[in-house]
C-alpha positions as CSV (number, residue, x, y, z in Angstrom):
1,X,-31.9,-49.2,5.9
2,X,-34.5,-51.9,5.7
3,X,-34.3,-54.8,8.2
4,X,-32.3,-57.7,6.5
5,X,-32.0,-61.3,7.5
6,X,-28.5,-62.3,8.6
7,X,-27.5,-64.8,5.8
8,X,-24.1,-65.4,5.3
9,X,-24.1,-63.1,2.6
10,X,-25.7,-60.1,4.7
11,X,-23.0,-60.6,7.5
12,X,-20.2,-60.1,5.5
13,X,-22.0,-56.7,4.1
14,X,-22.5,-55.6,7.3
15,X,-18.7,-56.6,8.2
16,X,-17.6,-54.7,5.4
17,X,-19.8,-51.8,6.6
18,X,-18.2,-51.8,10.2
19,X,-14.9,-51.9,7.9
20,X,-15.6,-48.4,6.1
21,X,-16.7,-47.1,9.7
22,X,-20.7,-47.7,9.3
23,X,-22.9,-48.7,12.0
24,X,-24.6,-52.0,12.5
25,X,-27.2,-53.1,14.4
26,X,-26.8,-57.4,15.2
27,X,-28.3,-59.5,17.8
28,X,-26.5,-60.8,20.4
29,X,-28.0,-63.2,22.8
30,X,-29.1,-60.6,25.5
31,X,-30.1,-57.5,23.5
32,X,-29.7,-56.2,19.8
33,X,-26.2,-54.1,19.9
34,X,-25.3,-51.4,17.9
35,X,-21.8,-51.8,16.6
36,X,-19.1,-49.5,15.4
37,X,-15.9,-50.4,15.1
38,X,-14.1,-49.7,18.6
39,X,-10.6,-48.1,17.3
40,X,-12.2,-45.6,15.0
41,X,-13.0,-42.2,16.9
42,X,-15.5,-41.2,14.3
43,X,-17.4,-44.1,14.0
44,X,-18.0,-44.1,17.9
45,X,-18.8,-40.9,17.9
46,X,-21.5,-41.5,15.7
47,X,-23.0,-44.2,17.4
48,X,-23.1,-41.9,20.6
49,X,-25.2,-39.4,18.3
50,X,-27.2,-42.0,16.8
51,X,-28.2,-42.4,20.5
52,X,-28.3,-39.5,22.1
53,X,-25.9,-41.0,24.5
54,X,-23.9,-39.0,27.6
55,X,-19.9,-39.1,26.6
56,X,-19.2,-39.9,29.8
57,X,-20.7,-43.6,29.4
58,X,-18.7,-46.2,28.3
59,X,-19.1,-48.0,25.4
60,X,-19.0,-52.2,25.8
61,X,-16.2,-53.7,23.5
62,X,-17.4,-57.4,22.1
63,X,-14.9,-59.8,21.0
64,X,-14.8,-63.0,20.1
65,X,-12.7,-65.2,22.7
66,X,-10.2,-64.6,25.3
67,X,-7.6,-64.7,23.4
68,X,-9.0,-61.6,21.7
69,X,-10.1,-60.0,24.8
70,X,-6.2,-59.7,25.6
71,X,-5.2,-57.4,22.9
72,X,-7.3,-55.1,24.8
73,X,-7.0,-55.9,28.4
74,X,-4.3,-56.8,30.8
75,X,-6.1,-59.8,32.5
76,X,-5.2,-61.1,35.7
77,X,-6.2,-65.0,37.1
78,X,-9.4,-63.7,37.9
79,X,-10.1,-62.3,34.7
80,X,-9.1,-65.6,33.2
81,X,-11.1,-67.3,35.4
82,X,-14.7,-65.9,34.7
83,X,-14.1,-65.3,31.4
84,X,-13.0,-69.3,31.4
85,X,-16.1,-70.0,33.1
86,X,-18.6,-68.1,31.5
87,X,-17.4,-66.7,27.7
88,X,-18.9,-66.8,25.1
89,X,-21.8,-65.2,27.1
90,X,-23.6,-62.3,29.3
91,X,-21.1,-61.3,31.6
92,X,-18.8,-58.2,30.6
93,X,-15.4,-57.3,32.5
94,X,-14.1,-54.2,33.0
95,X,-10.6,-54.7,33.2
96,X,-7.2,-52.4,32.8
97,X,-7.0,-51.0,29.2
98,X,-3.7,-52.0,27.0
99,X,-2.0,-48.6,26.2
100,X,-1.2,-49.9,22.8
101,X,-4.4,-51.7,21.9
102,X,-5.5,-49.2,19.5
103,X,-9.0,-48.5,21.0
104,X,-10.5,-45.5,20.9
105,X,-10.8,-43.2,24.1
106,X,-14.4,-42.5,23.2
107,X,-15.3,-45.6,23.9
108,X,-13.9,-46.1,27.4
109,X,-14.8,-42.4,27.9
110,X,-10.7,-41.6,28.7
111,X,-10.5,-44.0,31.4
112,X,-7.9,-46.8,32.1
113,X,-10.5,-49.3,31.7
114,X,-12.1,-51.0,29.2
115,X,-15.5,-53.2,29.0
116,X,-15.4,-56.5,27.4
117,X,-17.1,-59.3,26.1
118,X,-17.4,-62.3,23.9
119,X,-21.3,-62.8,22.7
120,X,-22.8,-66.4,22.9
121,X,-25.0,-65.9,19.7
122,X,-23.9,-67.4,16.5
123,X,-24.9,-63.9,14.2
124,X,-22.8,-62.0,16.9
125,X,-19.8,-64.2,16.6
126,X,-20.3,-64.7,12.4
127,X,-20.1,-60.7,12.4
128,X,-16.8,-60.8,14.9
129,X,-15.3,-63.2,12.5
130,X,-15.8,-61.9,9.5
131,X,-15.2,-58.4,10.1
132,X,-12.0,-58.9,12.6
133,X,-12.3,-56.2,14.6
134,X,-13.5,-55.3,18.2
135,X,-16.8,-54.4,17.8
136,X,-18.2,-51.1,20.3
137,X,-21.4,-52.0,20.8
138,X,-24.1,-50.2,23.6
139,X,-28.0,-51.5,23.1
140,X,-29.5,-50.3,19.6
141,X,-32.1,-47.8,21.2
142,X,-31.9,-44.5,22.1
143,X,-30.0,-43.5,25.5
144,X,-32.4,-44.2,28.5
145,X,-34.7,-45.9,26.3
146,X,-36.0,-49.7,26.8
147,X,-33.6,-51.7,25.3
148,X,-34.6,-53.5,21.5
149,X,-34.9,-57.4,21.8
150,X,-35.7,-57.8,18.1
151,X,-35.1,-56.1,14.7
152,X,-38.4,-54.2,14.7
153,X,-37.3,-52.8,17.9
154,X,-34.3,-51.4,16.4
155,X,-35.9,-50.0,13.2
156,X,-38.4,-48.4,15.2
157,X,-36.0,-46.9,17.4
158,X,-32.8,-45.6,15.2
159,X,-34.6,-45.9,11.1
160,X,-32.2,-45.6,8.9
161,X,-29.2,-44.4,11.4
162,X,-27.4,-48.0,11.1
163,X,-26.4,-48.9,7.8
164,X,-27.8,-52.5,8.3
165,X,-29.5,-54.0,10.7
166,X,-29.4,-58.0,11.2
167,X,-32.0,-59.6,12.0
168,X,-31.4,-63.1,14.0
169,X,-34.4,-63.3,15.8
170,X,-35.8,-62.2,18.9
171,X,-32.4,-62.1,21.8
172,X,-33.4,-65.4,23.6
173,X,-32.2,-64.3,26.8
174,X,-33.9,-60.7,26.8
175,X,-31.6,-58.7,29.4
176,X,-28.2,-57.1,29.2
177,X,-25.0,-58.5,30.1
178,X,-23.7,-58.4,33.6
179,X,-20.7,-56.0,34.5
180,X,-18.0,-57.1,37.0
181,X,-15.2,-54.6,37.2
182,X,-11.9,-56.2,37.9
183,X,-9.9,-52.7,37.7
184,X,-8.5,-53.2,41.3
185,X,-8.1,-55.4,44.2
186,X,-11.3,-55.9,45.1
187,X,-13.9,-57.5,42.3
188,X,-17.3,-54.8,41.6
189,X,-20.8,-55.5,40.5
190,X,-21.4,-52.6,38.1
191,X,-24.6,-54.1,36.8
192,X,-26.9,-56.8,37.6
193,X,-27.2,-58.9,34.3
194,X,-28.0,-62.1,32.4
195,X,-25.3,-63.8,34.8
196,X,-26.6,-64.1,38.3
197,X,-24.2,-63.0,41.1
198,X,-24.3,-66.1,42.8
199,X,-23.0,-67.9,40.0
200,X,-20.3,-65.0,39.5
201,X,-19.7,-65.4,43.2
202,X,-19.0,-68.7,43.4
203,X,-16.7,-69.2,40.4
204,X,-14.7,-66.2,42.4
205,X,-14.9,-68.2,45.8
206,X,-15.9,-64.8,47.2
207,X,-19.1,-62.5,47.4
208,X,-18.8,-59.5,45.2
209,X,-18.7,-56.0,46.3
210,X,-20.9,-52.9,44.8
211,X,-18.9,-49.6,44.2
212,X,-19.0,-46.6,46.0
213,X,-21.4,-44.0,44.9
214,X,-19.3,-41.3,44.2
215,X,-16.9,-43.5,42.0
216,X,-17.2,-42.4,38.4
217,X,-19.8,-44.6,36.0
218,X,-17.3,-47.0,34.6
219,X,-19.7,-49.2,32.6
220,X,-23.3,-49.0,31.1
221,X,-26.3,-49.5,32.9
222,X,-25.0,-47.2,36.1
223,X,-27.3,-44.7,35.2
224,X,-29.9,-43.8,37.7
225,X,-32.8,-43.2,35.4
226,X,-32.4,-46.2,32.3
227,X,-34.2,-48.7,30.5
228,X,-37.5,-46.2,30.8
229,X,-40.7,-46.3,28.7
230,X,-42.8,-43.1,27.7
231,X,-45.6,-44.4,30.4
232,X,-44.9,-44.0,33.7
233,X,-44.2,-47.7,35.8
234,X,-45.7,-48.7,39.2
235,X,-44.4,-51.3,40.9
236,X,-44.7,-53.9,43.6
237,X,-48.4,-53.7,42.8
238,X,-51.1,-56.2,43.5
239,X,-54.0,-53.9,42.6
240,X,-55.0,-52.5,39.4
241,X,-56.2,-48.6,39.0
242,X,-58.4,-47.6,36.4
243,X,-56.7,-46.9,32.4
244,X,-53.7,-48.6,33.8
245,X,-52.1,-51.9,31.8
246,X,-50.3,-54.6,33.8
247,X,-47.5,-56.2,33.4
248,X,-47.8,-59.4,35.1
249,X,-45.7,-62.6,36.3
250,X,-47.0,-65.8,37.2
251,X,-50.0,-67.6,37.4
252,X,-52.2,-65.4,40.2
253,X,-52.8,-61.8,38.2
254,X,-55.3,-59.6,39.3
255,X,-57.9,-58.7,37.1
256,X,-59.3,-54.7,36.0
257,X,-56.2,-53.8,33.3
258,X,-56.8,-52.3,30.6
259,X,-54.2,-54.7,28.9
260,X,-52.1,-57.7,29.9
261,X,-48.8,-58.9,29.1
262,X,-47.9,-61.9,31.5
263,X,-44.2,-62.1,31.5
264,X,-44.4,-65.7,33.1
265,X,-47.6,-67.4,33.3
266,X,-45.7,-70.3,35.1
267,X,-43.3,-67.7,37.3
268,X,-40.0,-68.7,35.1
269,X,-37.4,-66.1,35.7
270,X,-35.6,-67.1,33.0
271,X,-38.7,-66.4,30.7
272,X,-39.6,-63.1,32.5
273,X,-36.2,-61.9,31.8
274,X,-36.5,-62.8,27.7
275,X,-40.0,-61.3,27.7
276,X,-39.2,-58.3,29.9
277,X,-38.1,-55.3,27.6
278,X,-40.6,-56.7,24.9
279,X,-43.5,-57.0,27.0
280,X,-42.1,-52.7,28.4
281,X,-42.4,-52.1,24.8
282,X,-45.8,-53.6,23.5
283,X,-47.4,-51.8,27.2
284,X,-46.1,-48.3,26.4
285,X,-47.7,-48.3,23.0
286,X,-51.3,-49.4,24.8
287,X,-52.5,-45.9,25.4
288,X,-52.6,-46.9,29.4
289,X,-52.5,-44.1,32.1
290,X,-49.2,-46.0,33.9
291,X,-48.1,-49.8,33.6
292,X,-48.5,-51.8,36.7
293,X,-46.1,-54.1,37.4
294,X,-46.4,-56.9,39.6
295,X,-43.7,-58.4,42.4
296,X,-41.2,-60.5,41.2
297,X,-38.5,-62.4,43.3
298,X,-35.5,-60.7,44.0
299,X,-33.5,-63.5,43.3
300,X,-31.3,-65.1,40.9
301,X,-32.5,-62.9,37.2
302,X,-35.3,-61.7,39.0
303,X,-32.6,-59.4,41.1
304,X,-31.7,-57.9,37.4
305,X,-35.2,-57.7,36.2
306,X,-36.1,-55.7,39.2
307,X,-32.8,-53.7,38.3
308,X,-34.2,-52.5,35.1
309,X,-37.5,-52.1,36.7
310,X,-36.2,-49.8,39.4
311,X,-34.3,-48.0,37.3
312,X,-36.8,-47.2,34.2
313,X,-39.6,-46.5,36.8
314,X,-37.3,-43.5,38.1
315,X,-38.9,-40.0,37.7
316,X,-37.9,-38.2,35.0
């Protein structure tokens, strides 16, 4: 399916399509998603083929609004809280599933939990409105893969698999959702995201804990080995080796790359994180022997971009 714009006209085809159990690729602001609708079994199971994904890796639910989230979820004060605080946008909750809330058990992979969120991106919430439905929806990219921050991205990673896909634009903040699990007593990071923890942290009044390492994968983005280009990463690097392209941040790059991509000339997490999986994708397609990637603050975003760093540069 060719990329389309997303008019008016085009979303309500595409919310027709999630209707009749098709997939759809849309933008949301952090990545491009690939959407099935989340209480039918057979059109989660195809997104799961159309990305070669694990069953055992749940599926993110987007909705449009509290009020929505709790046809799915049983959500306590703190639940209410962040979602208060920071929905519409990229922070996802895994919180107790409702028994009677129709989803499908692919998507949560048969746990008691479910992920949710409500997208801050006006294509993502025109497609939640006019289809009115909860909308399953991993990263449009095969599993492991660097995730797609634009329509091109998409096409060149699924073709024709989705039966549309929107395009809204390049996602303008570049980096997947964050994932706090409120399941049980104690409040889980499950994934460093577009939220930063402190700011999670302090609308809790608490620090957040990280779950234990044997506890089952109960979001995306738990994998060890994710968000991985063909060509091999190094990181931490402030010297280049021959045939190797660099992917740099902020004004002081060394020089001897093959190519450059500078994810933030003026050292602006915020930027690096919107130009990250781009500037992943434009370097794998260079021909270069490994992509060098300079040090970025682990702090704020930059604690998620290194995430995604550290987890794509894992050996295969």
């Amino acid at each position: 399916m060719p990329v389309v714009p997303a008019t008016e006209d085009a979303i309500h085809q595409a919310a027709q399509a999630l209707a009749e159990g098709r997939l759809v690729a849309f933008p949301t602001e952090t990545v491009y998603g690939l959407g099935a609708d989340a209480r039918n079994a057979q059109a989660v199971a195809a997104v799961f083929a159309a990305k070669e994904r694990p069953r055992f890796n749940p599926l993110i639910v987007h909705v449009p609004d509290l009020e929505a989230a709790a046809r799915y979820a049983r959500l306590d004060p703190r639940a209410r809280k962040l979602a208060e605080t920071f929905w519409p946008g990229p922070l996802s909750l895994v919180l107790p599933k409702r028994a009677d809330g129709g989803i499908a058990d692919l998507v949560t992979a048969g746990l008691e939990t479910i992920a949710l969120r409500a997208p801050n991106h006006p294509v993502a919430q025109a497609l939640l409105a006019a289809v009115d439905l909860p909308i399953a929806a991993p990263s449009a990219n095969r599993s492991g893969r660097v995730s797609p921050t634009a329509a091109a991205h998409v096409e060149a990673e699924l073709g024709d698999l989705p039966a549309m896909i929107l395009d809204g634009g390049p996602c303008p903040l570049g980096i997947e959702s964050t994932v706090v699990s409120l399941a049980g007593p104690e409040p889980l990071l499950l994934r460093l995201g577009a939220t930063p923890r402190e700011a999670i942290e302090e609308a809790l009044g608490h620090s957040l804990s990280l779950p234990n390492d044997a506890a089952p994968i109960a979001s995306p983005g738990q994998l060890e080995r994710h968000y991985a280009p063909n060509t091999p990463l190094r990181l931490e690097v402030t010297d280049i080796r021959p045939g190797e392209a660099l992917l740099a941040f902020g004004p002081d790059v060394p020089s001897g790359a093959a190519r450059i991509i500078n994810l933030s000339t003026a050292g602006n997490l915020a930027e690096a994180a919107a130009n990250l999986f781009a500037g992943l994708r434009a370097l794998d397609g260079a021909g270069a022997s490994a992509i060098a990637v300079m040090p970025i603050p682990d702090q704020g975003l930059g604690e998620a971009i290194n995430d995604r760093l550290r987890r794509a540069a894992k050996a295969r």
